[in-house]
Every structure is written in structure tokens, then in C-alpha cells.
C-alpha positions in Angstrom: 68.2 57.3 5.1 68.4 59.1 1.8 69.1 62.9 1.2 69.0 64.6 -2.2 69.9 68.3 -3.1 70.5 69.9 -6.5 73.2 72.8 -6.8 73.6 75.1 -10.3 77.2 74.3 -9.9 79.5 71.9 -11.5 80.1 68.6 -10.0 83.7 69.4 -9.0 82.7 72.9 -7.0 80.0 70.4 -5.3 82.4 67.6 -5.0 85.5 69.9 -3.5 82.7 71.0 -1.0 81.9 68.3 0.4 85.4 66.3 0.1 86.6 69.4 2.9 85.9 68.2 5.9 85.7 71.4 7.6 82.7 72.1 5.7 80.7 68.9 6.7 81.0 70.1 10.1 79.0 73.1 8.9 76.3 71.1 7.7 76.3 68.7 10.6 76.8 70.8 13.3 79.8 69.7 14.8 83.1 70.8 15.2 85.5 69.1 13.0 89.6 67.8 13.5 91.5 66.4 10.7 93.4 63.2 13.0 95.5 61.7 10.1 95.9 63.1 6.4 94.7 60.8 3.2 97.2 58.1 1.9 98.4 60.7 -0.6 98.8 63.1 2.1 95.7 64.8 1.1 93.6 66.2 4.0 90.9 65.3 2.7 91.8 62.4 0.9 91.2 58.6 0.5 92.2 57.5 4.5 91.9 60.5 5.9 90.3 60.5 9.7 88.4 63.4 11.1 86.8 64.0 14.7 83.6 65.0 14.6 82.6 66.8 18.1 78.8 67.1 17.3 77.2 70.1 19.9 75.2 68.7 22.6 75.9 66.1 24.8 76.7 63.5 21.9 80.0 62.1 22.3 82.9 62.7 19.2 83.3 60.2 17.1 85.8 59.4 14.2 85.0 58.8 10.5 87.3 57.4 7.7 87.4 58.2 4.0 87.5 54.6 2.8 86.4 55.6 -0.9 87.3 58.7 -3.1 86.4 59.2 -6.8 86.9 62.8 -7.6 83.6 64.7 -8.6 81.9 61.2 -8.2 81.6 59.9 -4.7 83.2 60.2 -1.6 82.3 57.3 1.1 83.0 57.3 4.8 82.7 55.2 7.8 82.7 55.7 11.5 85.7 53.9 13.2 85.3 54.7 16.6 83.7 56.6 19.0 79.6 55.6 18.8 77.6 53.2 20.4 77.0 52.5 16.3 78.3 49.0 15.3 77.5 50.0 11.1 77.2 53.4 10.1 78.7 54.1 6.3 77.8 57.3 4.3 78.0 57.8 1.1 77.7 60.9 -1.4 77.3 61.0 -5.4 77.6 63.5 -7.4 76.0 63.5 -11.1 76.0 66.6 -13.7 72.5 67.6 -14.7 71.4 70.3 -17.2 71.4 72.6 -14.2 74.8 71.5 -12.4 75.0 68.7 -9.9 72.4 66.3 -8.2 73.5 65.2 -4.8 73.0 62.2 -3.5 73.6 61.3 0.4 73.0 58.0 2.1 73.6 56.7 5.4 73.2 53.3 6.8 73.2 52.7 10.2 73.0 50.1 12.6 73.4 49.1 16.5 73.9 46.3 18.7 71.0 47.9 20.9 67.1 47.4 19.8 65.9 51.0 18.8 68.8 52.9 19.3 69.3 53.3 15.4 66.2 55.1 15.4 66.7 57.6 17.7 69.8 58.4 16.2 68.3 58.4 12.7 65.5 61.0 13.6 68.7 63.1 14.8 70.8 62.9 11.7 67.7 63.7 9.8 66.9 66.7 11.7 70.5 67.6 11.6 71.7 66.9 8.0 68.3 67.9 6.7 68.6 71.8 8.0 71.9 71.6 7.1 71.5 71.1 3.7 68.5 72.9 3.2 70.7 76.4 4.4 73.5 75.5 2.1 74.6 77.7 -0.1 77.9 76.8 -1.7 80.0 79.8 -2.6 80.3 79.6 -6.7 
């Protein structure tokens, strides 16, 4: 699945968004816990792990940052926690004219026939409202 969005902000203001994990929680609606800082002892940095305690009777799962390039891209996979056996997100950031076009795609996968759908249509849903409220402070 494939979301786009266009901000008239700078890449790094839409990058240092998105890189706080705190604020994906607001997009997602979940509740969010920073488990273990980045390898540079960043928060939100390259390695960092943060639960994700989605509302609703979905279960909290873990994601990893497993790639950072500051006001690029920021990639993330789920390490524990889903029924999921492949679920990696990325984001990409490019300047326009404007500001920033954002780029977010998630690939997901499980070891149970259709079970990737259902959880598809909810991500959509969920990320989809999300990002259509957004309104990054400038």
C-alpha cells in the first residue's frame, strides 16, 4: 500500500515530524513507548524500538528503525508482536517547489491466507484519516 501527502514545509520540518515517534502514534492511533534509544542514543534514531499500543482490541506490537537518512527516508520494521511475518514501512521525503512530497509505503505479509488483507483495509482506514488531519506545526 502506497500513501502520498504534500506539505508547504521543508523537508527537514516534515522529516523531524515523522522521525518522532510520538507523533506517529498521532497519525496511527495508537499509543506510543520508546523501548530502546537509536545506536547513537538518539530516540528516535537508526535502532531505536518503539511499542505501538494501537486502540481497540489490536494487540501492541514493536517496530525497529533499521534505516535513517535525515530529511530523506526513514524505514521501519515490525520485530515482534503481530501475527505479521513481513511488514516494513518506508517514508521519503523529496523537496518540491511547494515544500515536501511524502511518500509512505508499507508491505505486508502473513503466514495466514487473507489475513494481510484485513489488516491492510485497517491501516488504510487508519493511516489515511490520519494523514489527511495532519497539520504539521511550521
Amino acid at each position: 500500500m502506497r500513501f502520498v501527502k504534500d506539505f508547504a514545509l521543508p523537508p527537514e520540518k516534515v522529516f523531524a515530524y515523522f522521525a518522532e515517534h510520538h507523533n506517529i502514534g498521532t497519525i496511527v492511533k495508537a499509543e506510543i513507548t520508546v523501548l530502546k534509544k537509536g545506536d547513537d542514543g538518539d530516540p528516535n534514531g537508526l535502532g531505536s524500538i518503539r511499542l505501538l499500543n494501537p486502540a481497540g482490541p489490536v494487540p501492541a506490537f514493536e517496530e525497529t528503525v533499521t534505516e535513517l537518512v535525515p530529511n530523506e527516508t526513514i524505514e521501519y520494521k515490525v520485530t515482534k508482536g503481530t501475527p505479521l511475518n513481513h511488514h516494513v514501512g518506508r517514508l521519503t521525503f523529496e523537496p518540491t517547489a511547494a515544500g515536501t512530497h511524502m511518500e509512505w509505503k508499507i508491505e505486508i505479509g502473513t503466514a495466514l491466507p487473507g489475513l494481510d488483507w484485513v489488516i491492510a483495509k485497517v491501516l488504510v482506514r487508519q493511516i489515511g484519516s490520519g494523514l489527511d488531519k495532519l497539520v504539521i506545526p511550521g
